[in-house]
Structures are given as C-alpha cells and as structure tokens.
PDBQT receptor file of N, H, CA, C and O in Angstrom, charges set to zero:
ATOM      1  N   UNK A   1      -1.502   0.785 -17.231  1.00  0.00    +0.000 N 
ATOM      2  CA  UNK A   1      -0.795   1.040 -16.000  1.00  0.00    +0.000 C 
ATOM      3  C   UNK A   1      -1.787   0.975 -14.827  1.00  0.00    +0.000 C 
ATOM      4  O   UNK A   1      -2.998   0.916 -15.039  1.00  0.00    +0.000 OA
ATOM      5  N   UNK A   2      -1.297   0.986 -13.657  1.00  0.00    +0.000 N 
ATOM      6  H   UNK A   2      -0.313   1.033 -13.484  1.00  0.00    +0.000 HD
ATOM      7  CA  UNK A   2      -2.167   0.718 -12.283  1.00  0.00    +0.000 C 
ATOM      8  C   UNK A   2      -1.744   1.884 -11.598  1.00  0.00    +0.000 C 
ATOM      9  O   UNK A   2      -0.614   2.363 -11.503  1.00  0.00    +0.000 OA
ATOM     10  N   UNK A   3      -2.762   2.244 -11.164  1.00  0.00    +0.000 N 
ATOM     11  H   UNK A   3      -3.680   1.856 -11.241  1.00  0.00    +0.000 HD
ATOM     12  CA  UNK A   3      -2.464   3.081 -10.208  1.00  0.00    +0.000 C 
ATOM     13  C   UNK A   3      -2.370   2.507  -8.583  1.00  0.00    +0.000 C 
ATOM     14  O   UNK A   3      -2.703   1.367  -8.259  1.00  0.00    +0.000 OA
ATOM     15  N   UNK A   4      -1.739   3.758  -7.451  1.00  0.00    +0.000 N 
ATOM     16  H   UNK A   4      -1.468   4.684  -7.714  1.00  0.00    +0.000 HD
ATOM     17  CA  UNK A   4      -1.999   3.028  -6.416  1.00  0.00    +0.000 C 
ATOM     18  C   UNK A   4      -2.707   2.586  -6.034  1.00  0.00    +0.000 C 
ATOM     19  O   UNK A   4      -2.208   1.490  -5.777  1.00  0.00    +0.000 OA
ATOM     20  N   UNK A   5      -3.878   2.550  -5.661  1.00  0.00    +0.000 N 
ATOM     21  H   UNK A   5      -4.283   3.440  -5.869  1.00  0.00    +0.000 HD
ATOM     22  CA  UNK A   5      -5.052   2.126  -5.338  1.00  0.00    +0.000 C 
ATOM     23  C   UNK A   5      -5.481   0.870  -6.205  1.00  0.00    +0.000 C 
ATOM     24  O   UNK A   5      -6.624   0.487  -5.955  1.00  0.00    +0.000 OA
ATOM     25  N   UNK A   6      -4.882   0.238  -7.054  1.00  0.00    +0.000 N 
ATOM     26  H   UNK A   6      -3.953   0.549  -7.257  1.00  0.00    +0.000 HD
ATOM     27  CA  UNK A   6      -5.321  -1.276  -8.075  1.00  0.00    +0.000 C 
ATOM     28  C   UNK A   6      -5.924  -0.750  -9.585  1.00  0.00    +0.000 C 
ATOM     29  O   UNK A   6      -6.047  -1.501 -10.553  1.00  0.00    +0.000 OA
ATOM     30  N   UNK A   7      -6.181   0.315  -9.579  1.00  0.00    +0.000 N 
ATOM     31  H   UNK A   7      -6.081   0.925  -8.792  1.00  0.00    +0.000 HD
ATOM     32  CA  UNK A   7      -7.269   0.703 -10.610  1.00  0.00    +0.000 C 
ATOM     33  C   UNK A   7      -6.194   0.503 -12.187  1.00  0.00    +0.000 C 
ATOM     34  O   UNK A   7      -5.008   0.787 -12.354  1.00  0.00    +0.000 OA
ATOM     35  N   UNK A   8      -6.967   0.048 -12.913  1.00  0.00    +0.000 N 
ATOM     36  H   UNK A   8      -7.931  -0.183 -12.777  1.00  0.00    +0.000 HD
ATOM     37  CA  UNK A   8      -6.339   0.321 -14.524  1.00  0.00    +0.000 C 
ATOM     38  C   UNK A   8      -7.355   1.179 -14.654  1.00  0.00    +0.000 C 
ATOM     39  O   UNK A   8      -8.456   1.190 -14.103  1.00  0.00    +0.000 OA
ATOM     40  N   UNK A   9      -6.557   2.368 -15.954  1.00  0.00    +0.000 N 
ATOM     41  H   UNK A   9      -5.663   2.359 -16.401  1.00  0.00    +0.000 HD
ATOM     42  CA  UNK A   9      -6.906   3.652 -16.255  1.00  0.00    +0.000 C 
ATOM     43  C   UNK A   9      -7.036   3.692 -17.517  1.00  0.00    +0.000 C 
ATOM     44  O   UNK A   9      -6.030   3.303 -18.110  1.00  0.00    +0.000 OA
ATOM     45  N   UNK A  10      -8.407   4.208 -18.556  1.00  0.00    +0.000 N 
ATOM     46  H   UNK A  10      -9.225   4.524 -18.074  1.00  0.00    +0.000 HD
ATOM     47  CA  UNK A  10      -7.954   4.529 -19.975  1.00  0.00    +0.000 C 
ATOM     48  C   UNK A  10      -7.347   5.564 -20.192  1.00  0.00    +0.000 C 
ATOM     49  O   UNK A  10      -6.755   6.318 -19.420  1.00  0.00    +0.000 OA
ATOM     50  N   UNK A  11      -7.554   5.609 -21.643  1.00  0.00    +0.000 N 
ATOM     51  H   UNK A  11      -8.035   4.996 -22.270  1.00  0.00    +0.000 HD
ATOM     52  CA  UNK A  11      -6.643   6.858 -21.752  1.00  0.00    +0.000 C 
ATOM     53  C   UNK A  11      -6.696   8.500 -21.154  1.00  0.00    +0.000 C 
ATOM     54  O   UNK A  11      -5.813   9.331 -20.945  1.00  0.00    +0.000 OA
ATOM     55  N   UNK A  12      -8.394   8.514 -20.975  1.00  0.00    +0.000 N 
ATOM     56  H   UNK A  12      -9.111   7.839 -21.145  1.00  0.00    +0.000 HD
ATOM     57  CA  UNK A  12      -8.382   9.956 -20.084  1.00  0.00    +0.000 C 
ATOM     58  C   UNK A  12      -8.523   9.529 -19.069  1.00  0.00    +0.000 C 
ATOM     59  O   UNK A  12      -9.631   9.917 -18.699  1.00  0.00    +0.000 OA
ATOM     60  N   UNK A  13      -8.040   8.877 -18.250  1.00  0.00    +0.000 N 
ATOM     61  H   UNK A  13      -7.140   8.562 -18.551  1.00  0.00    +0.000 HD
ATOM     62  CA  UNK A  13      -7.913   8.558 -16.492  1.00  0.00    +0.000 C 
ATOM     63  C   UNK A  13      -9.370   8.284 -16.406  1.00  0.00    +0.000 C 
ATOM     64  O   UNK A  13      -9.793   8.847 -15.396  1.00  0.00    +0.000 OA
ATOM     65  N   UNK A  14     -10.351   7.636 -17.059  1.00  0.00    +0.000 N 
ATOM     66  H   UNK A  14     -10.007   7.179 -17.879  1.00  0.00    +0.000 HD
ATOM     67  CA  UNK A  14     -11.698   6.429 -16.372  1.00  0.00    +0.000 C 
ATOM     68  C   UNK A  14     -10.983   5.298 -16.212  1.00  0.00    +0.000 C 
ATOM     69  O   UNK A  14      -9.957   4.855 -16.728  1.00  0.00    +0.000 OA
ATOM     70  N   UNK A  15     -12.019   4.784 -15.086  1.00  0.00    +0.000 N 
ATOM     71  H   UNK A  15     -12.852   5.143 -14.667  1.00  0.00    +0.000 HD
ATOM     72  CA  UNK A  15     -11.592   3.553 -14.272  1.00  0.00    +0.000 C 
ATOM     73  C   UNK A  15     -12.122   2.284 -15.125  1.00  0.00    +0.000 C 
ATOM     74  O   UNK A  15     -13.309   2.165 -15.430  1.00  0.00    +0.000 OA
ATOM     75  N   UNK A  16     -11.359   1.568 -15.397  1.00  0.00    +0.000 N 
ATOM     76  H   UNK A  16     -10.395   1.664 -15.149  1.00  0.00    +0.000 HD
ATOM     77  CA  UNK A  16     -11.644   0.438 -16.517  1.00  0.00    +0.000 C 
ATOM     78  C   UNK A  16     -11.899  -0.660 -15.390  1.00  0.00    +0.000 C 
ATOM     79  O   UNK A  16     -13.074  -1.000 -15.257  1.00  0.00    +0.000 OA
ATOM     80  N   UNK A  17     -10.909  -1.287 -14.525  1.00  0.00    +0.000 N 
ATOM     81  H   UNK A  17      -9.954  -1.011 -14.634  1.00  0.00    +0.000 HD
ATOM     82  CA  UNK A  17     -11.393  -2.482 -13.984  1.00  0.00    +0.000 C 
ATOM     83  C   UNK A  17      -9.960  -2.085 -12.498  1.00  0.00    +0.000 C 
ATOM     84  O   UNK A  17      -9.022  -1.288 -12.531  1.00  0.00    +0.000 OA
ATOM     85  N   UNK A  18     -10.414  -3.067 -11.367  1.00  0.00    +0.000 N 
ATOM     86  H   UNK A  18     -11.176  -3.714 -11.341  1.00  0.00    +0.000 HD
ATOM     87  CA  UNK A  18      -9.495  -3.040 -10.477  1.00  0.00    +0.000 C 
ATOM     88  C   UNK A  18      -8.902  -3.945  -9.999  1.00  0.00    +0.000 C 
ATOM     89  O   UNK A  18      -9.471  -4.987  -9.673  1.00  0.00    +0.000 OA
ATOM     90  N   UNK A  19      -7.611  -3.740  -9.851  1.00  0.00    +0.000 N 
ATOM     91  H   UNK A  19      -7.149  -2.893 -10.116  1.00  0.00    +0.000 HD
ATOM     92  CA  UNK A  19      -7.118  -5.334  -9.662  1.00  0.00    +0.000 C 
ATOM     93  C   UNK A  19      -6.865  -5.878  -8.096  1.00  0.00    +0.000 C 
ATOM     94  O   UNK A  19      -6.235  -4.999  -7.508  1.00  0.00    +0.000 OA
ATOM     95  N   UNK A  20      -7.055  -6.684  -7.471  1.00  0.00    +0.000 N 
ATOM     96  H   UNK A  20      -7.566  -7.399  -7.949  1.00  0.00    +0.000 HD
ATOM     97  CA  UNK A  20      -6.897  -6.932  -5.945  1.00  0.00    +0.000 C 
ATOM     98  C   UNK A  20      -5.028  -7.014  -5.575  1.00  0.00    +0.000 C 
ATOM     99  O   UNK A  20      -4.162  -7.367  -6.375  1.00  0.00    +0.000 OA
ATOM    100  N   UNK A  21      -4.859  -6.654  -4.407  1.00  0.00    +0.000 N 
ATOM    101  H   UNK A  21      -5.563  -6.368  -3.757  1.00  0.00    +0.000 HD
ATOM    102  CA  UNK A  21      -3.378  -6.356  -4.226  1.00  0.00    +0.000 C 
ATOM    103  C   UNK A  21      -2.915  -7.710  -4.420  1.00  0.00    +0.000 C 
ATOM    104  O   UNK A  21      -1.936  -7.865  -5.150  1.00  0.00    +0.000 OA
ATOM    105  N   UNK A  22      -3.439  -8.677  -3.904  1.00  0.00    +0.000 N 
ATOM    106  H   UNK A  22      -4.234  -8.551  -3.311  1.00  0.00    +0.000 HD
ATOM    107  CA  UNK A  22      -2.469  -9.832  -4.207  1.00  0.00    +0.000 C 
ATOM    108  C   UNK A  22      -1.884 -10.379  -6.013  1.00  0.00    +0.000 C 
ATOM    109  O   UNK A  22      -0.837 -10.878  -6.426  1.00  0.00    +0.000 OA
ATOM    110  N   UNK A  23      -3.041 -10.007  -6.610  1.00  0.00    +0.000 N 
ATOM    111  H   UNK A  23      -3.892  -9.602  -6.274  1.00  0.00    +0.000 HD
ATOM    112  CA  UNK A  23      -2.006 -10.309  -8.329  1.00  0.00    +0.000 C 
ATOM    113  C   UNK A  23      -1.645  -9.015  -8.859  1.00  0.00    +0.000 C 
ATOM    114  O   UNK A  23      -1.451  -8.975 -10.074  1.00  0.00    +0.000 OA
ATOM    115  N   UNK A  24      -1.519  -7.976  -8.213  1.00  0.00    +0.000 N 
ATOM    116  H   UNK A  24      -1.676  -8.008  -7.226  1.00  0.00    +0.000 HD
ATOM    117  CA  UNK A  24      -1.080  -6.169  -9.026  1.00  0.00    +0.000 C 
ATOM    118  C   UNK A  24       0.792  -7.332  -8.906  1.00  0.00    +0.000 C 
ATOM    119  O   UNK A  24       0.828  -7.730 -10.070  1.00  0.00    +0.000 OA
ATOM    120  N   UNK A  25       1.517  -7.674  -8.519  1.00  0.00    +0.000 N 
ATOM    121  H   UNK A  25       1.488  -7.351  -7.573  1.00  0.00    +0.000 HD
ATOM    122  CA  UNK A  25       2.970  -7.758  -8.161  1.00  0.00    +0.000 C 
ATOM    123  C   UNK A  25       3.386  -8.657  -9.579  1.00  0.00    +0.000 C 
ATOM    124  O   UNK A  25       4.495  -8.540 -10.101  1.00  0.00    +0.000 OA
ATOM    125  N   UNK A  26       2.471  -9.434 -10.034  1.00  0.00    +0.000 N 
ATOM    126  H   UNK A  26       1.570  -9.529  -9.611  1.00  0.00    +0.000 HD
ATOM    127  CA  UNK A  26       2.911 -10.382 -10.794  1.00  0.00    +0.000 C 
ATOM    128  C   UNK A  26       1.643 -10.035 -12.140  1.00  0.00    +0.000 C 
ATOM    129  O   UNK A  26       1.860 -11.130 -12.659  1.00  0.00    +0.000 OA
ATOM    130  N   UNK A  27       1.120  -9.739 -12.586  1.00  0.00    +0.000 N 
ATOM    131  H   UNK A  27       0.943  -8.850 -12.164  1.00  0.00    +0.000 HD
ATOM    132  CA  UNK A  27      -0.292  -9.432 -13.241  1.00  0.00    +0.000 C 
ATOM    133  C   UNK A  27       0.671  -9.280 -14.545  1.00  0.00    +0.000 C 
ATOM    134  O   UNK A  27       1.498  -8.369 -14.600  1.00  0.00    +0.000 OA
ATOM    135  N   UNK A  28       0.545 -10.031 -15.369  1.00  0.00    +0.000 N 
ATOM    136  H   UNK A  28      -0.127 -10.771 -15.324  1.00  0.00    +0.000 HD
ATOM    137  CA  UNK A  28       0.716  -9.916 -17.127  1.00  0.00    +0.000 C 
ATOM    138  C   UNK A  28       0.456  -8.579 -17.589  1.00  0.00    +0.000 C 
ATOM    139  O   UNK A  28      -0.573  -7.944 -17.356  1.00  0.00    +0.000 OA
ATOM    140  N   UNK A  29       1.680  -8.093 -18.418  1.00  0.00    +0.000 N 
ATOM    141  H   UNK A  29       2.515  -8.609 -18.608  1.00  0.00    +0.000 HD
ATOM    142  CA  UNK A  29       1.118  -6.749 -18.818  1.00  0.00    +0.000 C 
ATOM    143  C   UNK A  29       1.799  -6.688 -20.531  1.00  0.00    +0.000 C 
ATOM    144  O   UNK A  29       2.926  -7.005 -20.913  1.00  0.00    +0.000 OA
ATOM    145  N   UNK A  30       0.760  -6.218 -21.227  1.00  0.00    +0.000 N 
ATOM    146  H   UNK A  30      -0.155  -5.960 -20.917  1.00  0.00    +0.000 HD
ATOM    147  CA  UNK A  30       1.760  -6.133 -22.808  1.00  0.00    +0.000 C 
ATOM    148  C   UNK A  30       3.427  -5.943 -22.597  1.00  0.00    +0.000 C 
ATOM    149  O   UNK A  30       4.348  -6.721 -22.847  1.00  0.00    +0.000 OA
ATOM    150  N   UNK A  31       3.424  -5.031 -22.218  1.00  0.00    +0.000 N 
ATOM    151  H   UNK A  31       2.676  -4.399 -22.015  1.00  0.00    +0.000 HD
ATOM    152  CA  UNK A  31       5.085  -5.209 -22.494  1.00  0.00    +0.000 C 
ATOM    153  C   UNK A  31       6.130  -5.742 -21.024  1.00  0.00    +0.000 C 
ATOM    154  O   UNK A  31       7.193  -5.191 -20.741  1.00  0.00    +0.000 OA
ATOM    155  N   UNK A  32       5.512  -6.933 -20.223  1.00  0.00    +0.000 N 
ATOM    156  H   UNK A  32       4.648  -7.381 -20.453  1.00  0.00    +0.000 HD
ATOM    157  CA  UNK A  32       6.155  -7.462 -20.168  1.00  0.00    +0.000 C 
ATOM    158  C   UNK A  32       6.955  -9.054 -20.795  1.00  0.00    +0.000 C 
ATOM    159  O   UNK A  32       6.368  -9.984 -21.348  1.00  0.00    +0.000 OA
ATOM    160  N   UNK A  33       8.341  -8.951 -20.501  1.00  0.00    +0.000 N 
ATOM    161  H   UNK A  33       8.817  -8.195 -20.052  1.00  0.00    +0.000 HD
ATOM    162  CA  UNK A  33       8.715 -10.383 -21.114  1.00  0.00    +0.000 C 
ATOM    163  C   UNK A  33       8.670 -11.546 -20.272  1.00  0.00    +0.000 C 
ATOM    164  O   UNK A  33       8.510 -12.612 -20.866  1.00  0.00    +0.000 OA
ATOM    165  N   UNK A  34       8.772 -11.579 -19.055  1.00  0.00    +0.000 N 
ATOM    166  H   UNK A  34       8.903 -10.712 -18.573  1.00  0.00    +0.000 HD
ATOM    167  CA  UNK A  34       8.955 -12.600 -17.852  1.00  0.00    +0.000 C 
ATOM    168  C   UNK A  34       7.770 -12.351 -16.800  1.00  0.00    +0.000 C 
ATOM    169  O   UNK A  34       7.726 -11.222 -16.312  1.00  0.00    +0.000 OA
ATOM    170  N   UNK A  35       7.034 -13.065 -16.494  1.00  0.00    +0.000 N 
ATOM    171  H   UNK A  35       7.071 -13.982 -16.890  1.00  0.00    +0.000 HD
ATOM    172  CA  UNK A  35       6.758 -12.902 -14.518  1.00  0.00    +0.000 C 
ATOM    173  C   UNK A  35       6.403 -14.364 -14.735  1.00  0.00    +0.000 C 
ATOM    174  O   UNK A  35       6.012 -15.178 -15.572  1.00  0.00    +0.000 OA
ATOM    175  N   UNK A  36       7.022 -14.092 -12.638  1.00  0.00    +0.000 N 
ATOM    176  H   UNK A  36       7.339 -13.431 -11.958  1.00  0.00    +0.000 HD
ATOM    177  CA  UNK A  36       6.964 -15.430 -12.040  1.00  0.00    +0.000 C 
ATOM    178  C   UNK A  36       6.609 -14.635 -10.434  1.00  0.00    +0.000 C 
ATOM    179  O   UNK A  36       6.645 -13.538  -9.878  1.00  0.00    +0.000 OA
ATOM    180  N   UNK A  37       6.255 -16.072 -10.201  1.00  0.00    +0.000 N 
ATOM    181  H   UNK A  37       6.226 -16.964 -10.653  1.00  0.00    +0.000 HD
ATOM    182  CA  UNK A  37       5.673 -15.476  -8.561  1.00  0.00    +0.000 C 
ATOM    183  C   UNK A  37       4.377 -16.390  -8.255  1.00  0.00    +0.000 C 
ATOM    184  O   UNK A  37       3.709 -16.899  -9.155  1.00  0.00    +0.000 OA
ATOM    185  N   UNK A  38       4.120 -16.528  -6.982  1.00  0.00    +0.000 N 
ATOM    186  H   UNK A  38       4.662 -16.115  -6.251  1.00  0.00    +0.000 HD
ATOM    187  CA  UNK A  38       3.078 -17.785  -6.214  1.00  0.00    +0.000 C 
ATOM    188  C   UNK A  38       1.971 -17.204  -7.432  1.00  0.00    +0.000 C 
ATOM    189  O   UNK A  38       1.476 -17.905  -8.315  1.00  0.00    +0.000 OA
ATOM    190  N   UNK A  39       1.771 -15.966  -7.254  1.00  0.00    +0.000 N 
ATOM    191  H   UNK A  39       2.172 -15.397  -6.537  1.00  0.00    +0.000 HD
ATOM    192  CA  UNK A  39       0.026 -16.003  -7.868  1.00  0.00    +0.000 C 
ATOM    193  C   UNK A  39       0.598 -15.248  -9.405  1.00  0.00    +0.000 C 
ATOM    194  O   UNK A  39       0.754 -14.029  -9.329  1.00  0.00    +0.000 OA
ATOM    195  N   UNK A  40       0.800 -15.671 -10.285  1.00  0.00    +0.000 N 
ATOM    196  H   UNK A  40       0.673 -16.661 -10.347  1.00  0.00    +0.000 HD
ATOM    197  CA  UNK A  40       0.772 -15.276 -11.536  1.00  0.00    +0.000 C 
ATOM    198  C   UNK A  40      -0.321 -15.192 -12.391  1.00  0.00    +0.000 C 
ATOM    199  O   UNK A  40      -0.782 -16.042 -13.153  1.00  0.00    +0.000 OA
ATOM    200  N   UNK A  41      -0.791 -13.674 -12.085  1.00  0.00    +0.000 N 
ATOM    201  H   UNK A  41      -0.417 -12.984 -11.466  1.00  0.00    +0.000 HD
ATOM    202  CA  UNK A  41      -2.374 -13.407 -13.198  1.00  0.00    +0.000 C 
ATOM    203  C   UNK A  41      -2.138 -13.345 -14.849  1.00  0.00    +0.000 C 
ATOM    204  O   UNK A  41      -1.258 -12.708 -15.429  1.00  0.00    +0.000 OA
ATOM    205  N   UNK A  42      -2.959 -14.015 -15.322  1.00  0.00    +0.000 N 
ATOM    206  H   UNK A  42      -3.674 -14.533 -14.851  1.00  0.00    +0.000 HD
ATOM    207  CA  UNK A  42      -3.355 -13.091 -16.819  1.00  0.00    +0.000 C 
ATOM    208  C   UNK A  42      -4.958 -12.929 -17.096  1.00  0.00    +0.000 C 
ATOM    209  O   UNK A  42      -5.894 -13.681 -16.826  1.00  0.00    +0.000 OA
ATOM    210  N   UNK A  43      -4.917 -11.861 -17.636  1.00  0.00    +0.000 N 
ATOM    211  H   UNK A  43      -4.156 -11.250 -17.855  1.00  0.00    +0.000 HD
ATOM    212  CA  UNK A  43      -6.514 -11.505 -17.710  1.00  0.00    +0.000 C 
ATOM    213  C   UNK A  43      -6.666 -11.632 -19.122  1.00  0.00    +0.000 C 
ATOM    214  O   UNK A  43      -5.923 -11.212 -20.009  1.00  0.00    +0.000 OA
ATOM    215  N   UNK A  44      -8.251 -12.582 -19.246  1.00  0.00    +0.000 N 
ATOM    216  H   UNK A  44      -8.854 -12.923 -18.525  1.00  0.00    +0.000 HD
ATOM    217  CA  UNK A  44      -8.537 -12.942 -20.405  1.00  0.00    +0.000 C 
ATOM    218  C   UNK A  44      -9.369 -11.681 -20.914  1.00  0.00    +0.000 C 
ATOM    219  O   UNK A  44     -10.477 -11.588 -20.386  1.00  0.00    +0.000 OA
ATOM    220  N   UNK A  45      -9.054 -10.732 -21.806  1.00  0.00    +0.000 N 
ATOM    221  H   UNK A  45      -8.154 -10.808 -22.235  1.00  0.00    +0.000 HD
ATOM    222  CA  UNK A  45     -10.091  -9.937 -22.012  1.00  0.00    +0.000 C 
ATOM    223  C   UNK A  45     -10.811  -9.579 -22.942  1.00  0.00    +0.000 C 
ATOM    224  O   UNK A  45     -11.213  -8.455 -23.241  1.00  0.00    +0.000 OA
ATOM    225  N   UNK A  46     -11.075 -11.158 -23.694  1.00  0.00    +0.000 N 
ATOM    226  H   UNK A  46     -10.748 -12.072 -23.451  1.00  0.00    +0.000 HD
ATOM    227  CA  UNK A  46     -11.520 -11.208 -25.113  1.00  0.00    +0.000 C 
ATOM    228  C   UNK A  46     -13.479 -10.506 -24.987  1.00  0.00    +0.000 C 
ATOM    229  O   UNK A  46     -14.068 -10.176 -26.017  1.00  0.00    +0.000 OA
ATOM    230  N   UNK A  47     -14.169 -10.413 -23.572  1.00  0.00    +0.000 N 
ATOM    231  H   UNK A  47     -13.691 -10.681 -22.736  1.00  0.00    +0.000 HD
ATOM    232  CA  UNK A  47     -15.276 -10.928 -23.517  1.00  0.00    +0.000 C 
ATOM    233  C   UNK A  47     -15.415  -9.297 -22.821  1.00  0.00    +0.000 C 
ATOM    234  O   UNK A  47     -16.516  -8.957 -22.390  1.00  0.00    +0.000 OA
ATOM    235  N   UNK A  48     -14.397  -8.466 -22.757  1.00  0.00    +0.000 N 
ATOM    236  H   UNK A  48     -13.502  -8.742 -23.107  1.00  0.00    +0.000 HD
ATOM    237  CA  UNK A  48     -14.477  -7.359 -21.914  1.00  0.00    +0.000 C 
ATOM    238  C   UNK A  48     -15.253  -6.671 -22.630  1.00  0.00    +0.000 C 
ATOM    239  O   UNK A  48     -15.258  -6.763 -23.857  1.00  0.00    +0.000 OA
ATOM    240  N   UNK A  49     -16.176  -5.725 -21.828  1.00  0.00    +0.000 N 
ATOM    241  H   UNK A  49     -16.172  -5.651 -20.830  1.00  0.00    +0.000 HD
ATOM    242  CA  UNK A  49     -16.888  -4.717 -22.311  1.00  0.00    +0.000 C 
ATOM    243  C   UNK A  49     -16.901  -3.737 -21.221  1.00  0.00    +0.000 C 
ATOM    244  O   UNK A  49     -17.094  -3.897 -20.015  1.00  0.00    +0.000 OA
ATOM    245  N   UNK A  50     -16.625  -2.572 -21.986  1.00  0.00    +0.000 N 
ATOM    246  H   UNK A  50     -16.468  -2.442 -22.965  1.00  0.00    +0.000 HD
ATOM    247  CA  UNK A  50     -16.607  -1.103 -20.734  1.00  0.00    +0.000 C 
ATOM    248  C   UNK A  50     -18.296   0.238 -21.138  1.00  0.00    +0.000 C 
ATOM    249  O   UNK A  50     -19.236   0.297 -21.931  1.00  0.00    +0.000 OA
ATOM    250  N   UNK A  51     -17.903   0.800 -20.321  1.00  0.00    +0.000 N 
ATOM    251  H   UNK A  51     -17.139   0.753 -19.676  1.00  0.00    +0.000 HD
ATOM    252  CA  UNK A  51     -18.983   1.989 -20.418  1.00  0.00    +0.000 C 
ATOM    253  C   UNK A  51     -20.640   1.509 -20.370  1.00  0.00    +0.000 C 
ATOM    254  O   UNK A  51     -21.177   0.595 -19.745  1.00  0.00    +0.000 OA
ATOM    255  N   UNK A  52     -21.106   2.361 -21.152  1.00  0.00    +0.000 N 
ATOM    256  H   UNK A  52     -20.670   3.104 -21.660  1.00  0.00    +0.000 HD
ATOM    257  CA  UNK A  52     -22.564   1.819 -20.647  1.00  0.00    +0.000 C 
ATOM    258  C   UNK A  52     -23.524   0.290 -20.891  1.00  0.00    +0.000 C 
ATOM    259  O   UNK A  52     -24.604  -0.174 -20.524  1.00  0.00    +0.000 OA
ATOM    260  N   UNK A  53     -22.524  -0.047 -21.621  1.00  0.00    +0.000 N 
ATOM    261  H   UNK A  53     -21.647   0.330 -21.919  1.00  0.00    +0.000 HD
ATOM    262  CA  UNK A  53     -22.830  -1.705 -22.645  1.00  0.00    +0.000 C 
ATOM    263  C   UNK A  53     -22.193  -3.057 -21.409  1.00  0.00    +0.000 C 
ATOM    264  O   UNK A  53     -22.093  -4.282 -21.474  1.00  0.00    +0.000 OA
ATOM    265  N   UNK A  54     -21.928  -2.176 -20.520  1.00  0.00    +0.000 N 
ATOM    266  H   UNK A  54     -22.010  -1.181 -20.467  1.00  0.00    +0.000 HD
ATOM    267  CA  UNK A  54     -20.962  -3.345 -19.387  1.00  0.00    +0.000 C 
ATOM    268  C   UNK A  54     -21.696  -4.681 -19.395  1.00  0.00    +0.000 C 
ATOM    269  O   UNK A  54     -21.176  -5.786 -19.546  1.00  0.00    +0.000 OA
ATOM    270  N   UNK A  55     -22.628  -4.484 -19.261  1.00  0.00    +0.000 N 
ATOM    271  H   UNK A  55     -23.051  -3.586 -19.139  1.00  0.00    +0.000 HD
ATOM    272  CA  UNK A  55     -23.817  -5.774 -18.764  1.00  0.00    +0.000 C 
ATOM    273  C   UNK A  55     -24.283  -6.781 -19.679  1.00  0.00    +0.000 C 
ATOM    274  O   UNK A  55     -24.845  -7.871 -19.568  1.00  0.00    +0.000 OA
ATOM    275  N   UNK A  56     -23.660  -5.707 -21.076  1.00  0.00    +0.000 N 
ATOM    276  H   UNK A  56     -23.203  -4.822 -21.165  1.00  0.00    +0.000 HD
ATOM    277  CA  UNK A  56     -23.538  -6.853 -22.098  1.00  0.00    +0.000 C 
ATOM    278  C   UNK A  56     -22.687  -8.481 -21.735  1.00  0.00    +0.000 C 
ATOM    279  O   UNK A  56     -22.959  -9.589 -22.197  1.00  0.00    +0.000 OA
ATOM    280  N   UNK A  57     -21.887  -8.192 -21.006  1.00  0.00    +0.000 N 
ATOM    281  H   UNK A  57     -21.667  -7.292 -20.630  1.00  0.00    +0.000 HD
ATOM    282  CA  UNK A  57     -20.811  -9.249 -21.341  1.00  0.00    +0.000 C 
ATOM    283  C   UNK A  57     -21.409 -10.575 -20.041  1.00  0.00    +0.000 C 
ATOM    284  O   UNK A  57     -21.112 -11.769 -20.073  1.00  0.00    +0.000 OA
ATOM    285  N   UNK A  58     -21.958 -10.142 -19.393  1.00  0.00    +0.000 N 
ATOM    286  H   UNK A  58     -22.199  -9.172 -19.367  1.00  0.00    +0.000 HD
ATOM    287  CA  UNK A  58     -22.985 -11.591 -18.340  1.00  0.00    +0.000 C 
ATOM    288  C   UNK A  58     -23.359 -12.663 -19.069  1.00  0.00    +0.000 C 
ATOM    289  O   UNK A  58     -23.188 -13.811 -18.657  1.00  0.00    +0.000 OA
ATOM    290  N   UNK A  59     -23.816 -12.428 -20.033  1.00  0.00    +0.000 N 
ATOM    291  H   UNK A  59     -23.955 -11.496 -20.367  1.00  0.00    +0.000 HD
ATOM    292  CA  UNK A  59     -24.294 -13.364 -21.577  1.00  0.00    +0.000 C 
ATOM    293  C   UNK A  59     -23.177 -14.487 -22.386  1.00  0.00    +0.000 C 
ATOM    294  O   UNK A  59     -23.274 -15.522 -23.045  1.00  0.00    +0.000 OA
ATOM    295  N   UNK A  60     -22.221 -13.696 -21.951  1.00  0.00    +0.000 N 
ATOM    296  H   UNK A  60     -22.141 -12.855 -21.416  1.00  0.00    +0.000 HD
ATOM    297  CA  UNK A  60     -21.300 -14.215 -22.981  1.00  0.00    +0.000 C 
ATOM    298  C   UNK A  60     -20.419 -14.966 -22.334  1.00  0.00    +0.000 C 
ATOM    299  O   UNK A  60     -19.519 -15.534 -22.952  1.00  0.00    +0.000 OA
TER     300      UNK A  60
C-alpha cells in the first residue's frame, strides 16, 4: 500500500521505496486486475534489495 506522501511501507511501517506522484494513479499492484492510463508503471523488483545490503543491488 502507499501512503500519502508516495511511500510503500513494510510490514512494520519502514519505508521500502517511494513512488513519484505521477505513476502512484496507475502503478501495478498484486491484486490489481486492470490499469490503464497515459503513464502505466510496473516495477521490476527481481534485483530489489532493502535494509543495510541496499548497495548490493548497483552491481546487478
């Protein structure tokens, strides 16, 4: 989920990544079935890495 401000949240409310206002309206989410709209995001997040290992993922 997003909060107001763009932010996706884990499960104890840390800030995972933020999304810019223009793709939060249309942004792919597991349980949606449809979006359409000028800017239609999906985030690839095979390469994601969170917490202190972040810097791992520059490499990859």
């Amino acid at each position: 989920m997003i909060d107001d401000d763009g932010w996706i949240r884990g499960d104890e409310g840390e800030l995972l990544m933020w999304i810019p206002l223009t793709h939060r309206p249309n942004l792919h989410r597991p349980r949606n079935i449809w979006v359409a709209g000028k800017h239609e995001t999906r985030l690839d997040l095979s390469n994601f890495v969170r917490g202190r290992s972040w810097t791992s993922c520059i490499d990859s």
